[in-house]
VEXPADO-749254 format. One line per field, with one value per residue (C-alpha): z negated, y, x negated; residue number from 1. Coordinates in steps of 0.1 Angstrom, whole numbers, padded with zeros to 4 digits. Layout:
BEGIN
up: Z_...
north: Y_...
east: X_...
resi: NUM_...
***
This chain:
BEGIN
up: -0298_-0326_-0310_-0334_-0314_-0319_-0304_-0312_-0281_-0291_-0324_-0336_-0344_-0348_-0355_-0345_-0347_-0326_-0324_-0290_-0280_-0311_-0329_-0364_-0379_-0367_-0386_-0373_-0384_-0371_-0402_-0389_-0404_-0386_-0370_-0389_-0419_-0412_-0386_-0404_-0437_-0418_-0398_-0437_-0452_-0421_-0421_-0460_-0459_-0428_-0452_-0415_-0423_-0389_-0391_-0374_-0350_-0313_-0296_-0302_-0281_-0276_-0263_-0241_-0222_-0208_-0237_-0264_-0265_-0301_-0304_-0277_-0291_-0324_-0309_-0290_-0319_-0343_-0320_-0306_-0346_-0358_-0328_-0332_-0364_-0351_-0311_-0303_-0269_-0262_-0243_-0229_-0219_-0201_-0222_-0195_-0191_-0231_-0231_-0204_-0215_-0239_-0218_-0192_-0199_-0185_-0150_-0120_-0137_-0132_-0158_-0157_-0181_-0190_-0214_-0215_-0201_-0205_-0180_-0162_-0161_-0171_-0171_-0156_-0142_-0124_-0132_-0118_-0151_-0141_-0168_-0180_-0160_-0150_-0111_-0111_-0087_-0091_-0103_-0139_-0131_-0134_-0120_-0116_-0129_-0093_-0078_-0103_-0092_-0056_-0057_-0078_-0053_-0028_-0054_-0064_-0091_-0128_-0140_-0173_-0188_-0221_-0238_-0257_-0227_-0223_-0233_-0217_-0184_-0189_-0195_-0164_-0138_-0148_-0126_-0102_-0098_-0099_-0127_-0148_-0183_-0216_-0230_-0270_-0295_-0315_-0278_-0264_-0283_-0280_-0296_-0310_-0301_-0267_-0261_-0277_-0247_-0222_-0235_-0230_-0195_-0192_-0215_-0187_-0160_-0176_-0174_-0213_-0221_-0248_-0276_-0262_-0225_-0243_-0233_-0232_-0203_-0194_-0161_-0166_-0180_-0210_-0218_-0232_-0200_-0177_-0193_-0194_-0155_-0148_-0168_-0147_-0114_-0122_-0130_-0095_-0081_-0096_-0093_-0053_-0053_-0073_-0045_-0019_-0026_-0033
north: 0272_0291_0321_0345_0362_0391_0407_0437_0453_0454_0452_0421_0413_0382_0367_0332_0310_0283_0256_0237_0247_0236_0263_0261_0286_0317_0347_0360_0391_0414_0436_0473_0479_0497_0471_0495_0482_0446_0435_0432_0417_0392_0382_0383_0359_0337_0332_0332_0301_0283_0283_0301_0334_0356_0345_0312_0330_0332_0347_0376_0378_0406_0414_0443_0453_0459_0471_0497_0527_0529_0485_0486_0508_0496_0459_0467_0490_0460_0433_0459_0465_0428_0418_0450_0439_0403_0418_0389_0384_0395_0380_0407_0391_0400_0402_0390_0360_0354_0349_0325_0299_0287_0275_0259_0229_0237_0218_0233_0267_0298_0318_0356_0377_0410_0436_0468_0501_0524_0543_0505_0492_0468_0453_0416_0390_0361_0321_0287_0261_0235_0215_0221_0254_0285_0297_0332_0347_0385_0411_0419_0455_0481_0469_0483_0460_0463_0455_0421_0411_0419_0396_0369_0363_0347_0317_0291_0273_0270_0306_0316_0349_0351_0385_0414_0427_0395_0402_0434_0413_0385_0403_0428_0403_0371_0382_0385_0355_0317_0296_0319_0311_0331_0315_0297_0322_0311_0311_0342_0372_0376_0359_0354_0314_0327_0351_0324_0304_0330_0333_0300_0307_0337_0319_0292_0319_0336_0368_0381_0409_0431_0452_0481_0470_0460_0486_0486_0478_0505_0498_0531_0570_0571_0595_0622_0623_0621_0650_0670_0666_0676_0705_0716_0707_0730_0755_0754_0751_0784_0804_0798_0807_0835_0840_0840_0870_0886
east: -1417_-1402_-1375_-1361_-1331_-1315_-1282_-1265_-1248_-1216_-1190_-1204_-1238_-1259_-1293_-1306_-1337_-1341_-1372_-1375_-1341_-1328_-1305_-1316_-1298_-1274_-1259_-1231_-1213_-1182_-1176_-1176_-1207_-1235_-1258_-1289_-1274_-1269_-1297_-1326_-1310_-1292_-1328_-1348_-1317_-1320_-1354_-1358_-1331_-1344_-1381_-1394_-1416_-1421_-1460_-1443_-1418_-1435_-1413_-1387_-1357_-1330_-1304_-1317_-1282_-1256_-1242_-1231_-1261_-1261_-1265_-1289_-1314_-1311_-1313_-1346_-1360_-1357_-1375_-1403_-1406_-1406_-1430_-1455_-1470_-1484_-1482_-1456_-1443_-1407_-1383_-1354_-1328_-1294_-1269_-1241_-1262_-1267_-1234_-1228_-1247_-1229_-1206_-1228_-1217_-1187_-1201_-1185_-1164_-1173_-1183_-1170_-1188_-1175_-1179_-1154_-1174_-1148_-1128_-1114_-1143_-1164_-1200_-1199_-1222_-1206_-1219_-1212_-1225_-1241_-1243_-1279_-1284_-1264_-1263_-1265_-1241_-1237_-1261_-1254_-1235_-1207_-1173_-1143_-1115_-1098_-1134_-1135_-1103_-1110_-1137_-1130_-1100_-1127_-1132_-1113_-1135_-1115_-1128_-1138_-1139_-1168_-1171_-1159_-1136_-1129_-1089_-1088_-1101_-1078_-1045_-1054_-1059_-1037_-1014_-1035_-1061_-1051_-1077_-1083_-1089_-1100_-1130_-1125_-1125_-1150_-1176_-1155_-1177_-1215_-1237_-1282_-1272_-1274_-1300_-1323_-1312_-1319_-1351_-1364_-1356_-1378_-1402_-1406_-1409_-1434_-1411_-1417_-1434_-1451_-1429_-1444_-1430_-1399_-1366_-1334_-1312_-1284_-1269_-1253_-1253_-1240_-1211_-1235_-1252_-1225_-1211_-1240_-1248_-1211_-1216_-1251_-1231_-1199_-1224_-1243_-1210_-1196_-1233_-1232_-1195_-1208_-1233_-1214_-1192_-1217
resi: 1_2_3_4_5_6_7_8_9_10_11_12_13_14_15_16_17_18_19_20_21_22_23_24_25_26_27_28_29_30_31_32_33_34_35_36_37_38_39_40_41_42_43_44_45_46_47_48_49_50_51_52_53_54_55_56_57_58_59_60_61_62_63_64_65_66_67_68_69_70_71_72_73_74_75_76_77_78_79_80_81_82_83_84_85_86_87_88_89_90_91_92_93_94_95_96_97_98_99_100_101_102_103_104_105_106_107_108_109_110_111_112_113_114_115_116_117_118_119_120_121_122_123_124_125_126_127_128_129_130_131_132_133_134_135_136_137_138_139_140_141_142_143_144_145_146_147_148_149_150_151_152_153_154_155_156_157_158_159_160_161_162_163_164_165_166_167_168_169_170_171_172_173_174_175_176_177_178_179_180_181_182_183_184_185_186_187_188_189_190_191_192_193_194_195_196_197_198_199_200_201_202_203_204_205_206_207_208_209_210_211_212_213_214_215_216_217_218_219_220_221_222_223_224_225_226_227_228_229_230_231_232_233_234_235_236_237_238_239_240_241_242_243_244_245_246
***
Protein backbone atom coordinates (compact mmCIF):
# COMPACT_ATOMS: atom_id res chain seq x y z
CA UNK A 1 0.00 0.00 0.00
CA UNK A 2 1.31 3.18 -1.40
CA UNK A 3 0.52 6.44 1.37
CA UNK A 4 1.22 9.85 0.22
CA UNK A 5 1.15 12.01 3.54
CA UNK A 6 0.74 15.36 3.96
CA UNK A 7 1.14 17.78 7.07
CA UNK A 8 0.92 21.27 7.32
CA UNK A 9 -0.49 22.41 10.73
CA UNK A 10 1.97 24.35 11.88
CA UNK A 11 5.49 26.53 10.80
CA UNK A 12 6.93 23.66 9.10
CA UNK A 13 5.66 21.66 6.55
CA UNK A 14 6.31 18.22 4.99
CA UNK A 15 5.38 15.61 2.53
CA UNK A 16 6.02 11.80 2.62
CA UNK A 17 5.44 8.55 0.68
CA UNK A 18 5.63 5.54 2.25
CA UNK A 19 5.11 1.72 0.66
CA UNK A 20 4.32 -1.01 3.28
CA UNK A 21 5.39 1.08 6.06
CA UNK A 22 8.45 1.81 4.45
CA UNK A 23 9.19 5.68 4.30
CA UNK A 24 10.49 6.10 0.88
CA UNK A 25 10.93 9.50 0.63
CA UNK A 26 10.11 12.80 2.88
CA UNK A 27 10.31 16.60 2.16
CA UNK A 28 10.60 18.57 4.81
CA UNK A 29 10.58 22.31 4.87
CA UNK A 30 10.55 25.32 7.68
CA UNK A 31 11.27 28.37 5.52
CA UNK A 32 8.48 30.98 6.32
CA UNK A 33 6.91 30.39 3.24
CA UNK A 34 3.14 29.99 2.97
CA UNK A 35 2.32 26.24 2.96
CA UNK A 36 0.03 27.31 -0.52
CA UNK A 37 3.22 27.97 -1.92
CA UNK A 38 5.23 25.02 -0.95
CA UNK A 39 2.78 21.96 -0.56
CA UNK A 40 1.99 20.91 -3.68
CA UNK A 41 5.61 21.48 -5.29
CA UNK A 42 7.21 19.63 -2.55
CA UNK A 43 4.49 16.46 -3.07
CA UNK A 44 5.16 16.89 -7.40
CA UNK A 45 9.26 16.92 -6.67
CA UNK A 46 8.74 13.98 -4.27
CA UNK A 47 6.89 11.86 -6.27
CA UNK A 48 8.61 12.98 -9.62
CA UNK A 49 12.09 11.66 -7.74
CA UNK A 50 10.72 8.67 -6.03
CA UNK A 51 9.57 7.62 -10.19
CA UNK A 52 5.81 7.25 -8.13
CA UNK A 53 2.89 9.18 -10.25
CA UNK A 54 -0.42 9.60 -7.92
CA UNK A 55 -2.20 6.91 -10.30
CA UNK A 56 -0.09 4.51 -7.82
CA UNK A 57 -0.75 6.32 -4.46
CA UNK A 58 -3.77 4.58 -2.55
CA UNK A 59 -4.13 6.27 0.01
CA UNK A 60 -3.86 10.06 1.04
CA UNK A 61 -3.17 11.09 4.54
CA UNK A 62 -3.31 14.47 6.35
CA UNK A 63 -2.74 15.96 8.99
CA UNK A 64 -6.40 16.94 9.82
CA UNK A 65 -5.69 18.89 13.33
CA UNK A 66 -5.16 20.16 16.05
CA UNK A 67 -3.41 22.76 14.58
CA UNK A 68 -2.87 26.31 12.96
CA UNK A 69 -6.40 27.34 10.86
CA UNK A 70 -4.69 28.68 8.05
CA UNK A 71 -2.26 24.93 7.71
CA UNK A 72 -5.27 23.03 8.42
CA UNK A 73 -7.36 24.05 5.67
CA UNK A 74 -4.84 24.30 3.32
CA UNK A 75 -3.51 20.65 4.53
CA UNK A 76 -7.07 19.12 4.06
CA UNK A 77 -7.80 21.28 0.80
CA UNK A 78 -4.62 19.72 -0.83
CA UNK A 79 -5.42 15.92 0.03
CA UNK A 80 -9.41 16.24 -0.65
CA UNK A 81 -7.91 17.89 -4.03
CA UNK A 82 -5.16 15.20 -4.84
CA UNK A 83 -7.66 12.32 -3.87
CA UNK A 84 -10.93 13.89 -5.73
CA UNK A 85 -9.59 13.22 -9.19
CA UNK A 86 -9.08 9.18 -8.89
CA UNK A 87 -11.89 9.27 -5.66
CA UNK A 88 -8.91 7.85 -3.29
CA UNK A 89 -9.53 7.03 0.25
CA UNK A 90 -8.26 9.40 2.88
CA UNK A 91 -6.82 8.77 5.96
CA UNK A 92 -7.28 11.91 8.64
CA UNK A 93 -5.22 11.58 11.12
CA UNK A 94 -4.50 13.36 14.57
CA UNK A 95 -1.93 15.32 14.39
CA UNK A 96 -0.84 14.84 18.25
CA UNK A 97 -0.64 11.32 17.50
CA UNK A 98 1.41 11.85 14.01
CA UNK A 99 3.77 13.04 16.00
CA UNK A 100 4.19 10.53 18.66
CA UNK A 101 5.01 7.82 16.70
CA UNK A 102 8.09 8.47 15.91
CA UNK A 103 9.20 7.88 19.06
CA UNK A 104 7.36 4.69 19.83
CA UNK A 105 10.16 3.04 20.08
CA UNK A 106 10.95 4.65 22.97
CA UNK A 107 9.29 1.30 25.01
CA UNK A 108 7.90 2.33 28.32
CA UNK A 109 8.21 6.66 28.11
CA UNK A 110 5.59 8.60 27.84
CA UNK A 111 5.04 10.61 25.04
CA UNK A 112 3.72 14.27 25.78
CA UNK A 113 2.53 15.87 22.66
CA UNK A 114 1.94 19.56 22.57
CA UNK A 115 1.41 22.26 20.29
CA UNK A 116 1.22 26.10 21.56
CA UNK A 117 -2.60 27.35 21.34
CA UNK A 118 -2.12 30.55 22.49
CA UNK A 119 -3.21 32.27 25.61
CA UNK A 120 -1.03 29.33 28.03
CA UNK A 121 -2.21 26.81 26.45
CA UNK A 122 -1.64 24.17 24.45
CA UNK A 123 -3.12 21.22 22.41
CA UNK A 124 -1.70 17.81 23.82
CA UNK A 125 -2.36 14.08 23.65
CA UNK A 126 -0.58 11.91 26.14
CA UNK A 127 1.30 8.32 24.91
CA UNK A 128 2.99 5.46 26.64
CA UNK A 129 5.33 3.74 23.35
CA UNK A 130 5.30 0.51 23.22
CA UNK A 131 7.68 -0.35 21.07
CA UNK A 132 5.72 -1.25 17.88
CA UNK A 133 2.41 0.53 19.09
CA UNK A 134 1.45 3.77 20.96
CA UNK A 135 -1.16 3.53 24.11
CA UNK A 136 -3.30 6.34 23.77
CA UNK A 137 -3.94 7.93 27.11
CA UNK A 138 -5.64 11.31 26.85
CA UNK A 139 -8.08 12.67 24.31
CA UNK A 140 -6.21 14.82 21.90
CA UNK A 141 -7.50 18.46 23.40
CA UNK A 142 -6.98 21.98 24.77
CA UNK A 143 -4.89 22.25 28.01
CA UNK A 144 -3.97 24.69 30.06
CA UNK A 145 -0.24 24.54 30.83
CA UNK A 146 -1.11 24.45 34.69
CA UNK A 147 -3.78 21.59 33.74
CA UNK A 148 -0.62 19.59 31.88
CA UNK A 149 1.43 19.97 34.74
CA UNK A 150 -1.26 19.12 37.14
CA UNK A 151 -1.69 15.98 35.53
CA UNK A 152 1.47 14.77 34.43
CA UNK A 153 2.39 14.93 38.18
CA UNK A 154 0.32 11.54 38.65
CA UNK A 155 3.07 9.60 36.41
CA UNK A 156 6.32 8.78 36.82
CA UNK A 157 7.29 7.06 33.48
CA UNK A 158 10.71 8.98 31.73
CA UNK A 159 8.36 11.74 29.83
CA UNK A 160 8.85 13.07 26.57
CA UNK A 161 7.68 16.24 25.14
CA UNK A 162 7.39 16.09 20.76
CA UNK A 163 6.12 19.19 19.15
CA UNK A 164 6.18 22.70 18.21
CA UNK A 165 5.33 23.93 21.92
CA UNK A 166 7.41 21.54 22.79
CA UNK A 167 10.10 24.35 24.38
CA UNK A 168 7.51 26.51 25.59
CA UNK A 169 6.15 23.16 27.47
CA UNK A 170 9.48 22.09 28.62
CA UNK A 171 10.89 25.40 30.08
CA UNK A 172 7.27 26.02 31.80
CA UNK A 173 7.05 22.86 33.70
CA UNK A 174 10.80 21.66 34.42
CA UNK A 175 10.53 22.97 37.49
CA UNK A 176 7.82 21.37 38.17
CA UNK A 177 7.68 17.58 36.95
CA UNK A 178 10.56 15.03 37.65
CA UNK A 179 11.50 12.89 34.01
CA UNK A 180 10.88 15.22 31.83
CA UNK A 181 12.79 15.39 28.74
CA UNK A 182 12.59 17.52 25.29
CA UNK A 183 12.34 15.17 22.46
CA UNK A 184 15.74 15.23 19.64
CA UNK A 185 15.59 18.05 17.54
CA UNK A 186 15.63 16.61 14.53
CA UNK A 187 12.11 14.21 15.91
CA UNK A 188 10.88 17.31 18.14
CA UNK A 189 8.79 19.26 15.19
CA UNK A 190 5.94 17.71 13.10
CA UNK A 191 6.36 15.77 10.66
CA UNK A 192 4.52 13.59 6.75
CA UNK A 193 6.97 10.50 8.31
CA UNK A 194 4.37 10.38 10.80
CA UNK A 195 1.04 11.01 9.66
CA UNK A 196 1.97 8.12 7.06
CA UNK A 197 2.28 6.07 10.19
CA UNK A 198 -1.01 7.08 11.70
CA UNK A 199 -2.50 6.25 8.72
CA UNK A 200 -1.71 2.67 8.44
CA UNK A 201 -3.39 2.57 11.68
CA UNK A 202 -6.72 3.88 10.49
CA UNK A 203 -6.03 1.99 7.33
CA UNK A 204 -6.12 -1.26 9.43
CA UNK A 205 -9.19 -0.13 11.26
CA UNK A 206 -10.98 0.62 8.39
CA UNK A 207 -11.48 4.19 9.76
CA UNK A 208 -10.64 6.28 6.35
CA UNK A 209 -12.94 7.97 4.50
CA UNK A 210 -13.85 9.81 1.21
CA UNK A 211 -12.21 13.44 0.19
CA UNK A 212 -15.58 14.63 0.28
CA UNK A 213 -15.95 13.22 4.16
CA UNK A 214 -12.46 14.56 4.66
CA UNK A 215 -12.37 17.86 7.27
CA UNK A 216 -10.46 19.44 9.34
CA UNK A 217 -9.98 18.89 12.97
CA UNK A 218 -10.30 22.17 15.27
CA UNK A 219 -10.60 21.25 18.83
CA UNK A 220 -11.19 24.84 19.21
CA UNK A 221 -12.74 28.50 17.91
CA UNK A 222 -10.49 30.16 16.37
CA UNK A 223 -9.57 33.80 17.34
CA UNK A 224 -11.95 35.32 14.69
CA UNK A 225 -14.69 33.57 16.19
CA UNK A 226 -14.06 33.90 19.71
CA UNK A 227 -14.04 37.48 19.12
CA UNK A 228 -16.97 37.73 17.17
CA UNK A 229 -19.24 35.84 19.83
CA UNK A 230 -17.82 38.13 22.58
CA UNK A 231 -18.78 40.94 20.57
CA UNK A 232 -22.69 39.44 20.11
CA UNK A 233 -22.61 38.69 23.93
CA UNK A 234 -21.45 42.30 25.21
CA UNK A 235 -24.07 43.41 22.92
CA UNK A 236 -27.06 41.29 24.52
CA UNK A 237 -25.54 42.20 27.66
CA UNK A 238 -25.74 46.05 27.14
CA UNK A 239 -29.40 45.79 25.05
CA UNK A 240 -31.05 44.07 28.38
CA UNK A 241 -29.21 46.61 30.56
CA UNK A 242 -30.63 48.96 28.11
CA UNK A 243 -33.94 47.27 28.77
CA UNK A 244 -34.06 47.28 31.94
CA UNK A 245 -34.04 51.01 32.60
CA UNK A 246 -36.17 51.33 30.46
Amino acid sequence: MNILALESSAAACSAALCRDGMLLAQSFQCSGLTHSRTLLPMVHDMLKNCGESLDGVDVIAVAAGPGSFTGLRIGVATAKGLAWAGDKPCAPCSTLESMAWPLAHMEGAMIVCVMDARRRQVYNALFLARGDHLERLSPDRAISLAGLGEELKKFQELKIVVGDGAELCYNSLQDQISGLSLAPAHLRRQSAGGVARAAEELAAAGALVSGAELAPVYHRLSQAERERLEREQNTKFTIEGDQKHV
